[in-house]
C-alpha positions in Angstrom: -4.9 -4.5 22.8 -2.7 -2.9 20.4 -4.6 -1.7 17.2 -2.2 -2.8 14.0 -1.3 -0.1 11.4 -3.1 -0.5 8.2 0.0 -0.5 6.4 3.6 -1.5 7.8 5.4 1.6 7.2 8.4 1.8 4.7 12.0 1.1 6.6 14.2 4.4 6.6 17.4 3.9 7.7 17.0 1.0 9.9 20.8 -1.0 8.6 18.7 -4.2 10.0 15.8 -5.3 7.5 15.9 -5.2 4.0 14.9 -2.8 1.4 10.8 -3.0 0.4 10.6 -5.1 -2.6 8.9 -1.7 -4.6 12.4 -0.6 -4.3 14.6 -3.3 -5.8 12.3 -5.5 -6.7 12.4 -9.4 -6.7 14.9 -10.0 -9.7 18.0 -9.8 -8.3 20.7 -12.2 -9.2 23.4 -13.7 -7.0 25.9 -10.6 -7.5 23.5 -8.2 -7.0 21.8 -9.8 -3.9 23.0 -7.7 -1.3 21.4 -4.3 -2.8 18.0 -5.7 -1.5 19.6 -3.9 1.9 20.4 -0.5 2.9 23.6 1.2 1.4 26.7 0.2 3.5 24.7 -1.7 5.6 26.3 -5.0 7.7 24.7 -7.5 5.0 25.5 -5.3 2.2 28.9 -5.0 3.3 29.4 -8.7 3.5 27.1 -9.3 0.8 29.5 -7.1 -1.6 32.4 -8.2 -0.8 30.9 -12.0 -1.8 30.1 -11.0 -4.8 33.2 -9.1 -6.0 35.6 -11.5 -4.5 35.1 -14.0 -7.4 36.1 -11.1 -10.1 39.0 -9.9 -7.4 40.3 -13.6 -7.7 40.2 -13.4 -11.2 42.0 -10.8 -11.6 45.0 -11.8 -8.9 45.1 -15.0 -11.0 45.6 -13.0 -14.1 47.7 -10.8 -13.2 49.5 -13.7 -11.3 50.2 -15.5 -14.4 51.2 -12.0 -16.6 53.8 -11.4 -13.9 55.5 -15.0 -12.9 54.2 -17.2 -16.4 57.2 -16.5 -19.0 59.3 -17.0 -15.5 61.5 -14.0 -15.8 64.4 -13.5 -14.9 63.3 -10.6 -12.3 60.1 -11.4 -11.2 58.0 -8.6 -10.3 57.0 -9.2 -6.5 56.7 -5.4 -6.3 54.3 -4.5 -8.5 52.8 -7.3 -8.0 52.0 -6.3 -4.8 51.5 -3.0 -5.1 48.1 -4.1 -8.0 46.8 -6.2 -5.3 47.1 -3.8 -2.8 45.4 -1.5 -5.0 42.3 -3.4 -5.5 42.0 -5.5 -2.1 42.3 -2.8 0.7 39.6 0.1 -1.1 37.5 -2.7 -1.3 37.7 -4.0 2.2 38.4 -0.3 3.9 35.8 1.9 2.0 32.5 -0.6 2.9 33.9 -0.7 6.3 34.2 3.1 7.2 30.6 3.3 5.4 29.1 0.7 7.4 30.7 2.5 10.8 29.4 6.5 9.5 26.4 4.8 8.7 25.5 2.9 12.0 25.8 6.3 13.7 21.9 7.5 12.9 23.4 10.9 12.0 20.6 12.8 9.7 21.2 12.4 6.4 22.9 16.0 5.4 25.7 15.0 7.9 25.7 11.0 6.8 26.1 12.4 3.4 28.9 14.2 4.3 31.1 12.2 6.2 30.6 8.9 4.0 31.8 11.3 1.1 35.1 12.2 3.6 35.0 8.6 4.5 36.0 7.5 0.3 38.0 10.6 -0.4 40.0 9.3 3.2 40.3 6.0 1.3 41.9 7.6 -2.0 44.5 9.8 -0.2 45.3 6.8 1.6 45.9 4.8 -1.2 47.8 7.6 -3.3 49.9 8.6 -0.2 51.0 5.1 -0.1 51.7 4.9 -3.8 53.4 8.1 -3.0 55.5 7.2 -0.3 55.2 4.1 0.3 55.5 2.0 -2.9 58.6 2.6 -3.8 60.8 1.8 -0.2 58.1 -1.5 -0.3 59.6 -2.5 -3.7 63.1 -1.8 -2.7 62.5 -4.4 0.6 60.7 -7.0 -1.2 64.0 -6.8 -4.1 66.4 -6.8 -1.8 64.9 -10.0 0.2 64.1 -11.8 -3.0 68.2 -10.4 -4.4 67.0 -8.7 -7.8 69.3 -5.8 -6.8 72.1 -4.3 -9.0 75.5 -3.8 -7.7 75.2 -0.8 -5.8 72.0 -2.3 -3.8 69.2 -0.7 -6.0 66.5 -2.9 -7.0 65.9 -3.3 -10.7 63.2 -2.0 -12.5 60.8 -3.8 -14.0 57.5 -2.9 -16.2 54.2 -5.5 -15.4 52.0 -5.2 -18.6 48.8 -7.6 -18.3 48.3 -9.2 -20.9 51.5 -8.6 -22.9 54.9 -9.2 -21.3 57.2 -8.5 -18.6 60.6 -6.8 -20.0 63.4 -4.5 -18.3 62.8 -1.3 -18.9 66.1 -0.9 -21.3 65.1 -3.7 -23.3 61.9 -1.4 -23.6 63.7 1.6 -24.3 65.7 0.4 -27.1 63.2 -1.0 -29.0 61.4 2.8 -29.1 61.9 4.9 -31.9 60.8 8.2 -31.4 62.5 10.0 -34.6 60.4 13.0 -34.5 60.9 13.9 -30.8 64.3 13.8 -31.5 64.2 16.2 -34.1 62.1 18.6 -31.8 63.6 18.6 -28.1 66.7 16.8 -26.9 66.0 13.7 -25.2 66.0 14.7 -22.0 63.4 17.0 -22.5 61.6 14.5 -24.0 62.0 12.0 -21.2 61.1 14.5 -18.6 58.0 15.1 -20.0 56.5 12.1 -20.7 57.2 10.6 -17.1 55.0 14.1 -16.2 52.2 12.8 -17.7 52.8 9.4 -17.0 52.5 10.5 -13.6 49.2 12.5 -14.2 47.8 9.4 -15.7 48.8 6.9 -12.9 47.7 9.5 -10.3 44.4 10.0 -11.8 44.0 6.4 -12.9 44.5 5.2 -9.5 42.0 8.0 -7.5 39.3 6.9 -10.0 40.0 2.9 -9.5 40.2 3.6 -5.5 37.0 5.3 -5.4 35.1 3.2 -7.5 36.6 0.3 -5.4 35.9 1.7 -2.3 32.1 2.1 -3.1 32.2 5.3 -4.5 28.9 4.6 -6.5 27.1 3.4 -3.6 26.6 7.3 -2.8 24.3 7.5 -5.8 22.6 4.9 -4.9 22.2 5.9 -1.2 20.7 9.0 -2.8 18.3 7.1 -4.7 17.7 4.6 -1.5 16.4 7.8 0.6 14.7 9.4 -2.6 12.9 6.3 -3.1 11.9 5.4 0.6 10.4 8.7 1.1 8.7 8.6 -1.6 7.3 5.2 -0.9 6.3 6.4 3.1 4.1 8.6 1.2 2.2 6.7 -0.9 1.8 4.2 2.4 0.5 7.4 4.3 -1.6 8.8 1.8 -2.9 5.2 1.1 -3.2 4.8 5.2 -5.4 8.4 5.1 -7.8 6.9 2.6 -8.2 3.7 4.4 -9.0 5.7 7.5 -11.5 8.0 5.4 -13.4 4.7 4.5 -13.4 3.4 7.7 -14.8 6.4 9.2 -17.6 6.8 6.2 -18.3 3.0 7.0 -18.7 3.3 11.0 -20.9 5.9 10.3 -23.0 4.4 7.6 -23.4 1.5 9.9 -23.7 3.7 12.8 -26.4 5.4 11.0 -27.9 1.9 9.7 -28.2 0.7 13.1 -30.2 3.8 14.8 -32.1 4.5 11.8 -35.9 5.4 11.7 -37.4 2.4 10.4 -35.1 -0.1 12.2 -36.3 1.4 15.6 -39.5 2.0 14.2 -40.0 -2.3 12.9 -38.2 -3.2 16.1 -40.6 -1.1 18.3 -43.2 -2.1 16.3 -42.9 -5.8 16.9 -42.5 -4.9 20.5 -45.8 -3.4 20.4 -47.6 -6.2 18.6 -46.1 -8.4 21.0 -47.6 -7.0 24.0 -50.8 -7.9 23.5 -50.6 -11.1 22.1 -47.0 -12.5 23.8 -45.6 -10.4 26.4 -42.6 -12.5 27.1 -41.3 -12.4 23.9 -42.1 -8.4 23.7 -39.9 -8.5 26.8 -37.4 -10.7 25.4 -37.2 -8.2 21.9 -36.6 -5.1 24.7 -33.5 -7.2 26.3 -32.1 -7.6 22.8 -32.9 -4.8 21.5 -30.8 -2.8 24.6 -28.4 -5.9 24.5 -27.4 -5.0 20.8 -27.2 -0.9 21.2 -24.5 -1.9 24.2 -22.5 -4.3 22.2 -22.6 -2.4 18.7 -22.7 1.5 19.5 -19.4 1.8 22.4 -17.8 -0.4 20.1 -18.4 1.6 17.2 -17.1 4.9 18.8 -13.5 2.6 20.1 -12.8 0.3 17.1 -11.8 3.2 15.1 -8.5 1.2 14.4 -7.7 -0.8 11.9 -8.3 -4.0 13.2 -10.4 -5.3 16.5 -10.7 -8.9 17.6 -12.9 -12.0 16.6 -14.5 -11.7 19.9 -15.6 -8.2 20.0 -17.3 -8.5 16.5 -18.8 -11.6 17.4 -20.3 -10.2 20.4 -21.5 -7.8 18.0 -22.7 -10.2 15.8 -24.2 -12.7 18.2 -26.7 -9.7 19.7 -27.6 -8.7 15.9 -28.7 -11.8 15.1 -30.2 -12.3 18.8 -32.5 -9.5 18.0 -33.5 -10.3 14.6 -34.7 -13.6 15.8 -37.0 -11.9 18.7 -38.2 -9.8 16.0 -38.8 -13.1 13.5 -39.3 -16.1 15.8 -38.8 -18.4 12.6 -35.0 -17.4 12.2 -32.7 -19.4 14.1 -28.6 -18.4 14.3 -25.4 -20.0 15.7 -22.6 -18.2 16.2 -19.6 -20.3 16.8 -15.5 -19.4 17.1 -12.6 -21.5 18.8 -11.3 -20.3 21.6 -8.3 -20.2 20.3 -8.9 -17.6 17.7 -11.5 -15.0 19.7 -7.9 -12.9 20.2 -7.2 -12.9 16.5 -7.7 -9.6 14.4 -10.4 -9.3 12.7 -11.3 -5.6 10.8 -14.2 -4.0 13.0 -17.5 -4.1 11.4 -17.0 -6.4 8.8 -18.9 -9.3 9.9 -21.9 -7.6 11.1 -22.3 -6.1 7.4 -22.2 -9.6 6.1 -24.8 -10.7 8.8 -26.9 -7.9 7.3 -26.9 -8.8 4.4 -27.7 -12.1 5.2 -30.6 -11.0 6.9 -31.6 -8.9 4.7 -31.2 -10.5 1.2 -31.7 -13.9 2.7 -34.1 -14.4 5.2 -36.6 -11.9 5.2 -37.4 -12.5 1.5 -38.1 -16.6 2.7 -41.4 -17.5 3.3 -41.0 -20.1 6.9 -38.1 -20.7 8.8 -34.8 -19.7 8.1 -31.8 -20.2 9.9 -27.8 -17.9 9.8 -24.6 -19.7 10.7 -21.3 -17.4 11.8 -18.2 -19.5 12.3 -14.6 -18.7 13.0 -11.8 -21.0 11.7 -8.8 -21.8 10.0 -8.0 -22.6 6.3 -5.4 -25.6 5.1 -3.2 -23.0 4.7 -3.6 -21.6 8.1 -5.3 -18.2 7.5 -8.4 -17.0 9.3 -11.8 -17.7 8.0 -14.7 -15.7 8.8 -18.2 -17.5 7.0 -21.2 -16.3 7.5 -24.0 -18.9 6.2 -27.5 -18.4 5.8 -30.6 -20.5 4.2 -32.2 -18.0 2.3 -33.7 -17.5 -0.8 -30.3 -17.3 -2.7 -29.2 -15.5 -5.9 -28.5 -16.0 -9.3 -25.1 -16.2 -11.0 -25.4 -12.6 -12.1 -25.8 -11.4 -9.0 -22.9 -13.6 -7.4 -21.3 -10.9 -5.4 -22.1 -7.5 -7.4 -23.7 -5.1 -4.3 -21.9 -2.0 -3.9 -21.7 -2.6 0.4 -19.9 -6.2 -1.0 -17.3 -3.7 -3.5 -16.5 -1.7 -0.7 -15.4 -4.5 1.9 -13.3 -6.0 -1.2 -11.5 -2.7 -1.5 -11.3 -2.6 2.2 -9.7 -5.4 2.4 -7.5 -4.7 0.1 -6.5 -1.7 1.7 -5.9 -3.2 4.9 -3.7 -6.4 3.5 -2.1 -5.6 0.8 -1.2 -7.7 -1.8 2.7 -8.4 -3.0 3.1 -8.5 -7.1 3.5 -12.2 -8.0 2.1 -13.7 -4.8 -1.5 -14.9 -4.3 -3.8 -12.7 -2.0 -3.5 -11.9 1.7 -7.5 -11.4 2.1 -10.0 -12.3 0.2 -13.6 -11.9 0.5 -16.1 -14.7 -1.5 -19.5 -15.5 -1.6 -21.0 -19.0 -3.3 -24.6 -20.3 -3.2 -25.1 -23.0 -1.1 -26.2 -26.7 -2.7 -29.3 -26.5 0.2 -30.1 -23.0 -0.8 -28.8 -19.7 0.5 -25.6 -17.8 -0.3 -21.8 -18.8 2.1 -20.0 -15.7 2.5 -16.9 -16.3 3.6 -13.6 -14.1 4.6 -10.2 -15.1 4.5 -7.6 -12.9 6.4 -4.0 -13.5 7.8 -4.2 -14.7 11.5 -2.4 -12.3 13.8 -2.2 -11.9 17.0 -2.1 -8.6 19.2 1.9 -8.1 20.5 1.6 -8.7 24.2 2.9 -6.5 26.3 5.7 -7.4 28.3 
């Protein structure tokens, strides 16, 4: 058997499962769905280019319409082009070389690093092309379409969204530009403004690539680690307390078990029984040495997190086996299907609830007294672990309020832990019983050790 962590740990940079829910929480909308996974992951890859191909549509179709709606005369197939180009291929290449630096498993320093070289391999890319490439593209696609002049340049044309599409002299003669006249000739003039025009484009262009290209998903692959480490310790930290109980628990128990005056009652009854029944002082020997082999090995291996339903109701069964030698008036049944002795169950759990059953219950009731330990399932298919007894009850203040049944509350809470929003994993409750006595009864996830293969 394979003991189950207390706690699954946090995902690191597995590109396969998605992000813990303390991460990016459960509010996520349809455009922001695929940021529940890791940073240039496959499904956030896909998942983003979902979302961003309804604006990417919208804005072809605008741009679509500024271009070929008044129908003019030249229509600008070129820059129409060349805009598309702009947006579409960041936005498919950039994702793509992530997802491939990413699925390497470098360590994060180097992953940094070469998705950073990845984008900036994107942008001079794109500006080499708008570089180089552009124009001799607008040149082919005017001289297939025939909106060349005479000597077999194409024209020039000026796309503004949103305003109009004119020939650049109809745009130069309707400038006025009185006072750069008065300070430089016009060529001057001309020279410098398609200089900065040029800066603009250039820089324009770099920013719109890299944004494009997931050039913010870098911050928030910083934040992803930040966050995931930071969350693996909390879990571990958590994980080291729940062991600390645990321990302080098997050893309270252990302690419980072997004290003084539970030897010394046991050994007592054995004595008093000699004289007067030596069968049943025999019988109280068996199950005294029965109990001490189920209970004290056990308590030494089921350090872990979880053990079976089988082991603890061996446990269990020799408990209550010995309690009945020692009080011939309490009768037990201890009952599971055979289906579910495999299940987990937290070690040492129900023999503290068969405690307190004993003690609380049947040793304070005057004749006979019986305890019932069943193993089923709920209607919703969980576990449940009762433990029933006929004793002498409690009252509604007292419903539940011992510190031993505070501690296997927080236990259990420590070893299932509960989602924000969604109803408990485990629970632990206890209700008096219409015949008299007290139900405890836990609920816990059914699992199943991973078999080995």
């Amino acid at each position: 058997m394979h003991a189950a962590p207390s706690q699954p740990p946090p995902p690191g940079l597995s590109l396969d499962q998605p992000l813990p829910v303390e991460l990016t929480g459960r509010a996520q909308g349809w455009f922001g769905r695929y940021r529940r996974y890791p940073v240039f992951s496959a499904r956030w890859v896909r998942g983003r280019l979902l979302a961003w191909s309804l604006p990417f549509s919208a804005f072809v179709f605008t741009l679509a319409i500024a271009a070929f709606g008044d129908a003019p005369a030249t229509p600008p197939w070129g820059a129409f082009l060349q805009l598309t180009l702009l947006i579409g291929l960041p936005m498919l290449l950039g994702p793509w070389l992530g997802h491939r630096v990413r699925r390497r498993g470098w360590e994060p320093v180097r992953e940094g690093r070469a998705l950073a070289l990845a984008l900036a391999g994107v942008v001079a890319l794109m500006l080499l092309m708008l570089q180089f490439a552009a124009e001799p593209m607008k040149q082919f696609i005017a001289e297939q379409t025939g909106a060349v002049d005479a000597s077999g340049k194409r024209r020039k044309v000026q796309l503004s969204v949103g305003v109009s599409v004119r020939q650049p002299d109809e745009a130069a003669a309707s400038a006025q530009a009185p006072a750069v006249a008065s300070r430089m000739s016009r060529g001057e003039a001309d020279r410098e403004d398609d200089f900065w025009q040029a800066v603009t484009n250039t820089v324009s262009s770099a920013v719109l690539t890299f944004w494009m290209a997931g050039g913010m998903a870098l911050l928030a692959l910083r934040r992803e680690r930040d966050g995931l480490a930071a969350l693996r310790r909390e879990r571990e930290l958590a994980a080291a307390q729940a062991q600390r109980r645990d321990a302080e628990l098997r050893l309270s128990l252990l302690a419980a078990q072997v004290e003084p005056h539970f030897l010394f009652n046991t050994l007592a009854g054995v004595r008093s029984a000699i004289a007067t029944d030596p069968a049943r002082a025999s019988d109280m020997v068996d199950r005294l040495a029965e109990y001490l082999r189920a209970s004290i090995p056990r308590l030494r291996s089921d350090g872990a997190a979880t053990a079976t339903v089988a082991s603890q109701f061996d446990i269990v069964r020799a408990y209550l086996g010995l309690m009945a030698a020692r009080m011939p008036r309490l009768r037990f049944a201890v009952d599971a299907a055979p289906d579910l002795l495999a299940a987990h169950c937290p070690p040492l759990m129900l023999i503290s609830l068969a405690e307190n059953a004993v003690k609380h219950g049947v040793e304070l009731k005057i004749g006979p007294a019986s305890i019932t330990v069943t193993a089923g399932r709920t209607s919703d298919g969980r576990l449940a672990l009762s433990v029933a007894d006929d004793g002498v009850g409690f009252g509604p203040s007292q419903a539940g309020a011992g510190i031993g049944l505070a501690n296997l509350r927080e236990r259990l809470e420590q070893l299932y832990p509960n989602t924000p929003g969604e109803p408990a994993r485990a629970a632990l409750s206890l209700s008096a019983r219409p015949q008299g006595g007290v139900l405890a009864v836990v609920t816990l996830p059914l699992e199943f050790p991973a078999k080995n293969l």
